[in-house]
TIDRENPA-737708 format. One line per field, with one value per residue (C-alpha): residue number from 1; residue in three letters; x, y, z. Coordinates in Angstrom, 1 decimal, padded with zeros to 4 digits. Layout:
<recs>
i = c(NUM  ...);
aa = c(ALA  ...);
x = c(X  ...);
y = c(Y  ...);
z = c(Z  ...);
</recs>
This chain:
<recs>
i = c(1  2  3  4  5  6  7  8  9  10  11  12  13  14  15  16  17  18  19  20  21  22  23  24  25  26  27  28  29  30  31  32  33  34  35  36  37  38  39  40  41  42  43  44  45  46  47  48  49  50  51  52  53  54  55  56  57  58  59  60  61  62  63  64  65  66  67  68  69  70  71  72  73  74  75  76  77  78  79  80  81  82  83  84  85  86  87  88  89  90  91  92  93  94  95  96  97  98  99  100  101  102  103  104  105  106  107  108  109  110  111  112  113  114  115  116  117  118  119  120  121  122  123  124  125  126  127  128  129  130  131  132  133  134  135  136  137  138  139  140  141  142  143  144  145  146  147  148  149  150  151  152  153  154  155  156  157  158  159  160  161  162  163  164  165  166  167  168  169  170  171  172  173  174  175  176  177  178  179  180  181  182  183  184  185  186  187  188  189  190  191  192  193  194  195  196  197  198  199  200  201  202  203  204  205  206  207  208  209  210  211  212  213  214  215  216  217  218  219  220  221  222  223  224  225  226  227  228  229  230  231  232  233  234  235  236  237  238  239  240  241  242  243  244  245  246  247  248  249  250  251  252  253  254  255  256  257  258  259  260  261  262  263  264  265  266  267  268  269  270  271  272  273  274  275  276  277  278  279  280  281  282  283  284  285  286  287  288  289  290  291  292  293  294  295  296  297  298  299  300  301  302  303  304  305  306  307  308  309  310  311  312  313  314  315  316  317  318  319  320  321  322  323  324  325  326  327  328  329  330  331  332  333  334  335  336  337  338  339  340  341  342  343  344  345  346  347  348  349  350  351  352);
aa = c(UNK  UNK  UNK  UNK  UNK  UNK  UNK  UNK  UNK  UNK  UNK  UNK  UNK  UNK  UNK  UNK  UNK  UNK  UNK  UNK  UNK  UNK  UNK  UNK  UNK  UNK  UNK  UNK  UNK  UNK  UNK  UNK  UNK  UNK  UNK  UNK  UNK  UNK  UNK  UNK  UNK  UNK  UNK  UNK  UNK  UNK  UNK  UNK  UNK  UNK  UNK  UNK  UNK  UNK  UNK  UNK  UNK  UNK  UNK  UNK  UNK  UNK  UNK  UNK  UNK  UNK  UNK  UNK  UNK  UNK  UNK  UNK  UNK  UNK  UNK  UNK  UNK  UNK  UNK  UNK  UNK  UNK  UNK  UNK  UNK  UNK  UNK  UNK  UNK  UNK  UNK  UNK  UNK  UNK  UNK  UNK  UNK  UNK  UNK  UNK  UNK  UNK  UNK  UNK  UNK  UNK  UNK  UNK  UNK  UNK  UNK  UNK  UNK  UNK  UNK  UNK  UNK  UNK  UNK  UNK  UNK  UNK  UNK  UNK  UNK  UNK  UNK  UNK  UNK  UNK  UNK  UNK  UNK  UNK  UNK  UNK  UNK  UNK  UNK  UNK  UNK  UNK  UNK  UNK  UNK  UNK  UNK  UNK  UNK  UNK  UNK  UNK  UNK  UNK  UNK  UNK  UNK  UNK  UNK  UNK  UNK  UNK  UNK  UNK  UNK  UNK  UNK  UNK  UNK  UNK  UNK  UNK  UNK  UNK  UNK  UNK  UNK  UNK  UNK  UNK  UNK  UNK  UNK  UNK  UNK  UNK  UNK  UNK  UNK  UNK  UNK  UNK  UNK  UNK  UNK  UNK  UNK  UNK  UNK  UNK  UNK  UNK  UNK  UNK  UNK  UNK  UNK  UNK  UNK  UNK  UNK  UNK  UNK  UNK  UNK  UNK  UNK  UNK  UNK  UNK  UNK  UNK  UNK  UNK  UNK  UNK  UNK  UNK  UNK  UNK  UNK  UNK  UNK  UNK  UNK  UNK  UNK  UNK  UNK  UNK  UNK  UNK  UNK  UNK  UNK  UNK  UNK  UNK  UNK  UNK  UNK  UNK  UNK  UNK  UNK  UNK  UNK  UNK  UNK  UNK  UNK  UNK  UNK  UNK  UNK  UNK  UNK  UNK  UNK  UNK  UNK  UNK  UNK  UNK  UNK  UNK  UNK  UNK  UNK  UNK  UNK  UNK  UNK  UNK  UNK  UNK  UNK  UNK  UNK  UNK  UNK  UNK  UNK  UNK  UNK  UNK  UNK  UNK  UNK  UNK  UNK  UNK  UNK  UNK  UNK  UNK  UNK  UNK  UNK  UNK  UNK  UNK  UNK  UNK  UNK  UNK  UNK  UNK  UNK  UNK  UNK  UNK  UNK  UNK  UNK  UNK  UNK  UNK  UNK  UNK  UNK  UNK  UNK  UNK  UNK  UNK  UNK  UNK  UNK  UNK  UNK  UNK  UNK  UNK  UNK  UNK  UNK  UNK  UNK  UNK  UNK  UNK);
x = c(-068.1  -070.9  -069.6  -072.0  -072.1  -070.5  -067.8  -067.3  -067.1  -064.3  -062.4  -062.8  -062.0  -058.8  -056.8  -058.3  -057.5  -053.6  -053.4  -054.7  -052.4  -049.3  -050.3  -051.1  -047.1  -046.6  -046.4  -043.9  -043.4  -040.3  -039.8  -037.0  -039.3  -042.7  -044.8  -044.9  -043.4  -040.5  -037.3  -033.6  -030.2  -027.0  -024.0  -020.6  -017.9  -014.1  -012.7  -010.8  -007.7  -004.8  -005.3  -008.9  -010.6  -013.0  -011.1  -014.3  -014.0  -010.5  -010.0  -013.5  -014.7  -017.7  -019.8  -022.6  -025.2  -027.6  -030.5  -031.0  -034.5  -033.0  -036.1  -035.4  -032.0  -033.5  -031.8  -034.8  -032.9  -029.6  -027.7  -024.2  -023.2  -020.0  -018.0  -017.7  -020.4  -018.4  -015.7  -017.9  -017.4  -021.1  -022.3  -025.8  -027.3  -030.7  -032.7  -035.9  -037.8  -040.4  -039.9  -039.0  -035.3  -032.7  -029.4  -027.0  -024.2  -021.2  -018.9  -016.9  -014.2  -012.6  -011.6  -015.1  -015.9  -012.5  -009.7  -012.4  -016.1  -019.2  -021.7  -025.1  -027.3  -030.8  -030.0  -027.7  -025.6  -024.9  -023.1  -019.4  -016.6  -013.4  -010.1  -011.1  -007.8  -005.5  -004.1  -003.3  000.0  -000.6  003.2  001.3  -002.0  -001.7  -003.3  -001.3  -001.7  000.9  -001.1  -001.4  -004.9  -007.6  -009.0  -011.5  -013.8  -016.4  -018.9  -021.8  -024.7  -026.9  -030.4  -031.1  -034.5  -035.7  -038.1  -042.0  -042.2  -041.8  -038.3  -035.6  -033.3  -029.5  -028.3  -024.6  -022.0  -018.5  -016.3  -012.7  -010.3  -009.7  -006.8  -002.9  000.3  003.1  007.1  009.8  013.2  016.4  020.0  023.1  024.8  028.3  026.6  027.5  025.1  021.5  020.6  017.0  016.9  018.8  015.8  011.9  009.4  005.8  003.3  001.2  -001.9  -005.7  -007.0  -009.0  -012.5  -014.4  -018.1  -021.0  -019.6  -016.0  -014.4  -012.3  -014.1  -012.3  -010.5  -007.4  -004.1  -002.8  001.3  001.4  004.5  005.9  004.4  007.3  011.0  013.8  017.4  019.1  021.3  020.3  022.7  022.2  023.2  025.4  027.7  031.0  033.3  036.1  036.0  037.7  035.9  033.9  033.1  030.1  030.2  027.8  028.9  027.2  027.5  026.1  023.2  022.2  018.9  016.4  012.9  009.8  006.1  003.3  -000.6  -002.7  -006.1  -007.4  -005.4  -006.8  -005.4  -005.3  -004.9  -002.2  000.2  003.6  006.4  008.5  011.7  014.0  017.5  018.1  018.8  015.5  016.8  014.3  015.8  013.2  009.9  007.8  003.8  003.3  000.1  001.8  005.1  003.2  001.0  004.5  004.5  000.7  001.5  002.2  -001.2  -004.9  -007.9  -008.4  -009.8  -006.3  -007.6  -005.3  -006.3  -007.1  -005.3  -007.8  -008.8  -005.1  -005.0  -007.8  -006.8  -003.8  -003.1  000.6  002.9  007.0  009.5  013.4  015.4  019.2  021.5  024.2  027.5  026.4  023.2  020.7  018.6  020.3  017.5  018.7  016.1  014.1  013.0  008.6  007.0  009.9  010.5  013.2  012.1  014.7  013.6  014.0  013.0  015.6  013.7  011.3);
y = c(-041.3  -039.5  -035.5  -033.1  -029.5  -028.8  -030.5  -029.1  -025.8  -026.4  -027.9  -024.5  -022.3  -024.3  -022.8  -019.0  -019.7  -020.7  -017.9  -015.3  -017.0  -016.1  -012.4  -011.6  -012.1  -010.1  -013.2  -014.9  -017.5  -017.4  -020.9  -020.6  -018.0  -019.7  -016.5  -013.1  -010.6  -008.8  -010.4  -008.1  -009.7  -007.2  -007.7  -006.9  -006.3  -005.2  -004.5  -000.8  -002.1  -001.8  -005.3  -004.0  -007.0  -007.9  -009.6  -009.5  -013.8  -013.7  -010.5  -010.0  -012.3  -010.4  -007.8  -005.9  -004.0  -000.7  000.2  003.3  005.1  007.6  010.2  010.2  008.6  006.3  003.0  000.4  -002.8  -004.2  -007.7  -008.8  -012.1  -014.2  -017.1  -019.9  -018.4  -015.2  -017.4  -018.9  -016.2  -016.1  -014.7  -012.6  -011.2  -011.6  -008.1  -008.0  -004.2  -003.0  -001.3  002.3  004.2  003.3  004.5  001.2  001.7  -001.2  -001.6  -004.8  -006.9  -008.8  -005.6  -003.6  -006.1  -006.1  -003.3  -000.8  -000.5  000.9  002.9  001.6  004.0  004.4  006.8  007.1  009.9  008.1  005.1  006.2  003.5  004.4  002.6  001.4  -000.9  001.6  002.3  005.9  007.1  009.0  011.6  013.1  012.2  010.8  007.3  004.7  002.1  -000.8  -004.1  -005.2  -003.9  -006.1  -005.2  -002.7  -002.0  000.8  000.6  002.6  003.4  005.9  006.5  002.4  002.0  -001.2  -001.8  -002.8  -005.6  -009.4  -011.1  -011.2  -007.8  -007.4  -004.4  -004.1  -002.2  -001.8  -001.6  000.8  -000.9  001.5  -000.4  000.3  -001.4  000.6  -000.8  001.5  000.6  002.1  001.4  003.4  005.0  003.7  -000.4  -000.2  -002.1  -000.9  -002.2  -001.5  -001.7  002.0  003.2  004.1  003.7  006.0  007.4  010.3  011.5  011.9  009.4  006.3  007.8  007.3  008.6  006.8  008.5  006.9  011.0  011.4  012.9  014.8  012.2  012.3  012.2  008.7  007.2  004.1  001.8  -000.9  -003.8  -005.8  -004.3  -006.2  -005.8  -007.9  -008.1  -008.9  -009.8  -007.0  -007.5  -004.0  -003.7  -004.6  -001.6  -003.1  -004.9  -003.6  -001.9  -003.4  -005.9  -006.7  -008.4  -007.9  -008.2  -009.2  -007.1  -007.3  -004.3  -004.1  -002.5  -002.1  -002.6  -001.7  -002.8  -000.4  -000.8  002.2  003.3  005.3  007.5  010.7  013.4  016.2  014.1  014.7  011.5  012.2  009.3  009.7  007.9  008.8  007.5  005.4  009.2  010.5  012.3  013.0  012.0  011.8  013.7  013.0  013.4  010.1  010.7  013.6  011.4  008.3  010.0  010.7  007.6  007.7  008.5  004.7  003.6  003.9  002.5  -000.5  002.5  004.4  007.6  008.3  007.4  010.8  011.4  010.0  006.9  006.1  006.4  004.1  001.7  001.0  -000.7  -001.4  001.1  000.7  003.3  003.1  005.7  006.3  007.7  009.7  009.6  011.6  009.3  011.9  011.1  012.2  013.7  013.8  011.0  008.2  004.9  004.4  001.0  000.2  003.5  006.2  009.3  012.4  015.1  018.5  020.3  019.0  021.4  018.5);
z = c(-014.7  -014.6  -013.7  -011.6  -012.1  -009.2  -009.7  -013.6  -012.0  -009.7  -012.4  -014.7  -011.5  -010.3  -013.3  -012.3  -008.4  -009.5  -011.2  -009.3  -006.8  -008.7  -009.4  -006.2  -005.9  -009.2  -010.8  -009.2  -006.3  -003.8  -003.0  -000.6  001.6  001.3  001.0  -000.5  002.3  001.6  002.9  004.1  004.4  004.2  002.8  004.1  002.0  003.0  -000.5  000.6  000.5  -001.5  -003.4  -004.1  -003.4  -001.1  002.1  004.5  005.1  006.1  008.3  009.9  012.7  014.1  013.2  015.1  012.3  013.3  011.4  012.2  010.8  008.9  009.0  013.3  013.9  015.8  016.2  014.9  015.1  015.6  015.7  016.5  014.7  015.0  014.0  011.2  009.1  008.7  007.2  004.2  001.6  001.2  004.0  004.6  007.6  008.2  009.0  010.5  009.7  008.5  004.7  004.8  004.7  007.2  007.1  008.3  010.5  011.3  014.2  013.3  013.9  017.4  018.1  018.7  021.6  023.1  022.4  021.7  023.3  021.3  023.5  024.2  022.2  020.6  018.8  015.9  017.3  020.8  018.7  019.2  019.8  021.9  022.8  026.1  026.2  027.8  031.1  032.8  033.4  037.0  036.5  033.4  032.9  029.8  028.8  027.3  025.0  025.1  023.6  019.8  019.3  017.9  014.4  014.3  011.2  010.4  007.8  006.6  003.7  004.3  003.2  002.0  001.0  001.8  -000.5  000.2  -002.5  -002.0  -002.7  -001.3  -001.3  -000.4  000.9  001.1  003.7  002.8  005.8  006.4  008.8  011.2  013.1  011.8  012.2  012.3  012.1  012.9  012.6  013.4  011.6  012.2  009.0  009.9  010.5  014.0  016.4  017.5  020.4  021.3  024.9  024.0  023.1  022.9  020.1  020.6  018.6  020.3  019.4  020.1  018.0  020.1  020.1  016.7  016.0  014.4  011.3  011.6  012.2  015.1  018.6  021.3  023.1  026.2  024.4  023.9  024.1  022.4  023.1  020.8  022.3  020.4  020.4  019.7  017.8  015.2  012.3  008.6  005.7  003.0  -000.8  -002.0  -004.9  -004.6  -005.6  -005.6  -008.8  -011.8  -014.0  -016.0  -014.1  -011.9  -008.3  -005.5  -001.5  001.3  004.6  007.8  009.1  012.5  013.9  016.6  015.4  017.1  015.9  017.5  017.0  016.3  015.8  013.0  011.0  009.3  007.2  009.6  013.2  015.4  015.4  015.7  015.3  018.7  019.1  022.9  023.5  026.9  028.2  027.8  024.4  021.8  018.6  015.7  015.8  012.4  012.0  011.4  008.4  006.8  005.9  005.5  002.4  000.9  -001.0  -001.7  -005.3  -005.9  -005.5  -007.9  -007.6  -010.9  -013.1  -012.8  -011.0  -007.6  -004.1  -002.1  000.7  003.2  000.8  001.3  004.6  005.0  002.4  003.7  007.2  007.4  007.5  007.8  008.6  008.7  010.6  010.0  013.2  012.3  014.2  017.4  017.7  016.5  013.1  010.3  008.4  004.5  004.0  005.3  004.0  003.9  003.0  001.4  -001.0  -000.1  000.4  000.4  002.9  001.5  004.9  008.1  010.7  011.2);
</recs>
């Protein structure tokens, strides 16, 4: 075959078009995207918790993301995503700017779309989520909250350049559940019966309106009721003293109680939420703030690399809270001490 010169010069340039092809992309080519732009996805991640590991498939079923032009506050772009994909363990949300800084704001959860409501905003400051799932008592004003809350989570990274290069680049946003559970129950020192219909379990407190930056806003003081309350009894193992010395023998005896579970929002080091418990005559018997004692047992808990939660980290970190109340034998809390998540505290201070 006879070659022209034409067609021996295409054959030399070929190699030089190829590669001028592949560093015009720095010298790489992204087959999953097709081209050289620069491709987002963020990463959420729910790993502040007390197991330290990232729990983001299994307790978050929406999210709703912000990109927020961190120069203005301007809200750029936003997306709310639900569903199976959540689930996967390896999911990525697609984001669609333009490269610059962008700080990235995240209301998530069931609960931002249905116990709580974001505000419609454009700007980063207007993006404030409140407790919208409570109802007015008209004799004093006060709202109250009586259903199990849906979770709520918050997360945030500021300043995120998103980088003017082709590839693909994660950003990630780690999330703080800002939704409690709280269980209070309530034994009587001599084992008598508790029956719960003899009481009321409340927290009060002005914490349902959260800004863009998770801290607490002004908000109307808010009751909130058990929204489960019931009383039963429990076999308890104790020692059994009346073996001769010597030798050992344990018992089994009978403990009754009333147990309330409550669901809160967000708890913060210096809020106002104070544990309220009221006898079936309107009695206040037990008065507690409910962060201050809760932090009591925070001395149990580090991060993996052994340095102490702060008080606010362990406030966020953890989400389930217990409490066991003792009555004394005029029906009042006897205050020597109090049982927290399971540890026994002994109160020093009884003006509480």
């Amino acid at each position: 075959m006879k070659l022209t010169l034409t067609d021996i010069t295409l054959r030399l340039a070929a190699p030089l078009i190829a590669l001028a092809c592949l560093t015009g992309c720095n010298g790489l080519i992204y087959d999953d995207e097709g081209d050289c732009d620069p491709y987002y996805k963020v990463k959420f991640v729910y790993d502040t918790n007390l197991k330290f590991t990232d729990a983001f498939a299994a307790e978050v079923s929406e999210v709703t993301l912000y990109v927020v032009d961190s120069s203005t506050g301007e809200i750029v772009w936003q997306r709310h995503e639900e569903g199976e994909a959540l689930r996967s363990g390896n999911y990525l949300m697609d984001v669609d700017v333009a490269p610059g800084r962008y700080d990235l704001i995240a209301w998530c959860g069931e609960g931002h779309t249905s116990s709580f409501t974001v505000t419609d905003a454009t700007v980063r400051e207007g993006l404030a989520c409140k407790l919208t799932d409570r109802e007015a008592a008209p004799e004093d004003g006060e709202a109250h909250v009586r259903n199990e809350l849906r979770r709520l989570f918050h997360g945030k990274s500021d300043n995120v350049e998103f980088e003017d290069e082709q590839g693909v680049h994660i950003k990630t946003v780690r999330l703080i559940k800002d939704t409690n559970d709280l269980h209070i129950m309530l034994q009587h020192l001599s084992g008598e019966d508790v029956d719960h219909r003899d009481f009321t379990f409340t927290v009060t407190g002005t914490n349902g309106h959260m800004d863009w930056d998770n801290s607490l806003l002004p908000d109307d003081k808010l009751t909130y009721f058990a929204h489960s309350i019931y009383s039963g009894t429990a076999g308890v193992e104790v020692p059994d003293y009346t073996k001769p010395e010597g030798e050992e023998g344990r018992a089994i005896t009978q403990v009754s109680a009333a147990v309330g579970h409550l669901s809160l929002s967000r708890l913060m080091v210096d809020d106002d939420l104070y544990v309220k418990i009221h006898n079936k005559e309107g009695e206040q018997i037990v008065s507690v703030p409910l962060s201050e004692y809760a932090l009591l047992v925070r001395g149990k808990y580090k991060h993996p690399d052994g340095t102490e939660l702060t008080p606010q980290e362990y406030l966020d970190y953890q989400d389930d809270y217990s409490m066991v109340f003792f009555l004394d034998e005029n029906g009042r809390w006897s205050k020597t001490h109090i049982y927290i998540n399971s540890w026994r505290v002994v109160l020093q201070n009884t003006d509480l």
